[in-house]
N, C-alpha and C positions, 0 to 999 in steps of 0.2 A: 916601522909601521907608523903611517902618518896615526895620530892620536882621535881623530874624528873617527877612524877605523874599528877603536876596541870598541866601542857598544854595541855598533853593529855585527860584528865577531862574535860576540859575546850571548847577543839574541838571537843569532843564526844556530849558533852552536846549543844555546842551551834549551832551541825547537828541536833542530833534530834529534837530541840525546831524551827528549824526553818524548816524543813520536817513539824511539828505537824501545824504548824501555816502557812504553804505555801499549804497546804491541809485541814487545819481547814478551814479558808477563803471560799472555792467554795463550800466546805462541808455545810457549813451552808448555801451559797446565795440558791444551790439547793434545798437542804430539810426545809431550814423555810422563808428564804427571800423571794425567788421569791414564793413560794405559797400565800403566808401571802400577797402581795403586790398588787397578780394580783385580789385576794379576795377584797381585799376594797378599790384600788387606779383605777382610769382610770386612761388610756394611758399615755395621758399627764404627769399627776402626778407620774407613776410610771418611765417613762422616766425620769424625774427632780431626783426622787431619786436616780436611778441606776447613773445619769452621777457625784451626790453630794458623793456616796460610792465612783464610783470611783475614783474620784480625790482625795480621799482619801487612797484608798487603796492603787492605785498605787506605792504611796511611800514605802508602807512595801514591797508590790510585790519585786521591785527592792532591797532593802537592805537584802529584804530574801534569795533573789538569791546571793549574793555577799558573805553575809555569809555564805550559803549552800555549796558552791564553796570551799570558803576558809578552812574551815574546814575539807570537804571532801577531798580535795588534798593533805591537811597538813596528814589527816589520813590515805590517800594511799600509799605518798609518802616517810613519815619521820616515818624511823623507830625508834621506842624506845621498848628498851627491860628492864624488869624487871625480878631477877634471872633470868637471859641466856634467857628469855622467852619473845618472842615478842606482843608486845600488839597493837600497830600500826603498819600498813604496813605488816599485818600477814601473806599476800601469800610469803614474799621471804625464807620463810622456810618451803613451800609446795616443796612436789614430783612435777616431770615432770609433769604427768597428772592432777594431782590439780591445779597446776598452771594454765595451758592450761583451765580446766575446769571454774577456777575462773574469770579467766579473759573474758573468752566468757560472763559467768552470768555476769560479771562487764561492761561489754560492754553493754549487752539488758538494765544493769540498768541505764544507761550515757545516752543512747539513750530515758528511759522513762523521765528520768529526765529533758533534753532538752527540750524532747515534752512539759512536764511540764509548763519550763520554760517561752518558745514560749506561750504555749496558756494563761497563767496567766497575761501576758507582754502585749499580743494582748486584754484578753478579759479587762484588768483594763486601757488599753492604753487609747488615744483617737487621735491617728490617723487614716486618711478617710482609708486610705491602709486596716488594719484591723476590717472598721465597719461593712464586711460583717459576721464574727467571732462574735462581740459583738450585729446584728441583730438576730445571731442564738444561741445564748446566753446558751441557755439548752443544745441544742445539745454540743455545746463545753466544758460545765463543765461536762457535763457527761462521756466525753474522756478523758479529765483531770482526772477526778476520777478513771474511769478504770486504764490510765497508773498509778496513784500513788497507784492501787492495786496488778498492777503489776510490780514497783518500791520493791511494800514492801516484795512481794515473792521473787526477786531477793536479798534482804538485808537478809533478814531471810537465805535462804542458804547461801548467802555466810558466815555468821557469823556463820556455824555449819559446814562449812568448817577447815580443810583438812578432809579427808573421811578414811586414813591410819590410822589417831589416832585422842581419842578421844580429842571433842574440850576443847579450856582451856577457863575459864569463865573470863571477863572481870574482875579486881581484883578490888571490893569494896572496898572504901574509908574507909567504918565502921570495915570493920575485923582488929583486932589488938587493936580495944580501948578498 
């Protein structure tokens, strides 16, 4: 693997593991946790568990975001090309209108991702400000959910972006051994 390769590797990889795992988390509290908890714990006791996750969670919560960030900006911002061909920062060899187009979908996905961010931050917090958020607990992973559903339709096109020509695939590590 040419060596200009591992950064960008390396920030492609450690956006998507942390999207997987900043959305694994409420994935799981809504479809096994909180069923499973409200089934055999009372109030009491499932309160004790919810505030023992989250003070645990909290801490991926925040370092997921940070790396989500970092990654993400290093990949919007820092272009690197391979043969003449950009592999990060792919809209600034988009047409006028792809540009325009990308960057609108790049925008709805900023904006899902904030929301994201805010609600994972508020629901693993435990500040009084947002324990009306963590009293309504389902309702709010549930919006979380929708936006990183529609997080993921914004990722998925912009990666099959420019729409002039066809898209160029991500170059794998394994071709050439």
């Amino acid at each position: 693997m040419p060596a200009e390769l591992i950064l960008p590797y390396v920030m492609r990889y450690v956006h998507i593991a942390s999207a997987i795992l900043m959305i694994g988390g409420p994935f799981f509290v809504w479809f096994a946790f909180m069923p499973a908890a409200r089934r055999v714990l009372d109030e009491e006791s499932h309160r004790k568990l919810s505030e023992a996750v989250n003070g645990r969670w909290r801490h991926m919560v925040y370092l997921l975001i940070t790396l989500f960030l970092i990654s993400g900006l290093y990949t919007f911002l820092v272009p690197v090309r391979v043969n003449g061909v950009l592999i990060t920062s792919r809209w600034r060899d988009f047409g006028e209108s792809d540009k325009r187009l990308y960057h609108m979908i790049f925008g709805f996905k900023m904006i899902a991702a904030f929301g994201i961010f805010f609600l994972a931050s508020a629901l693993a917090g435990r500040t009084k400000t947002f324990a009306g958020i963590r009293a309504k607990r389902k309702t709010f992973i549930a919006v979380l959910l929708l936006l990183a559903a529609g997080l993921l339709v914004c990722s998925t096109w912009l990666r099959y972006l420019p729409t002039q020509e066809p898209p160029k695939p991500f170059p794998s590590p394994l071709v050439g051994k």
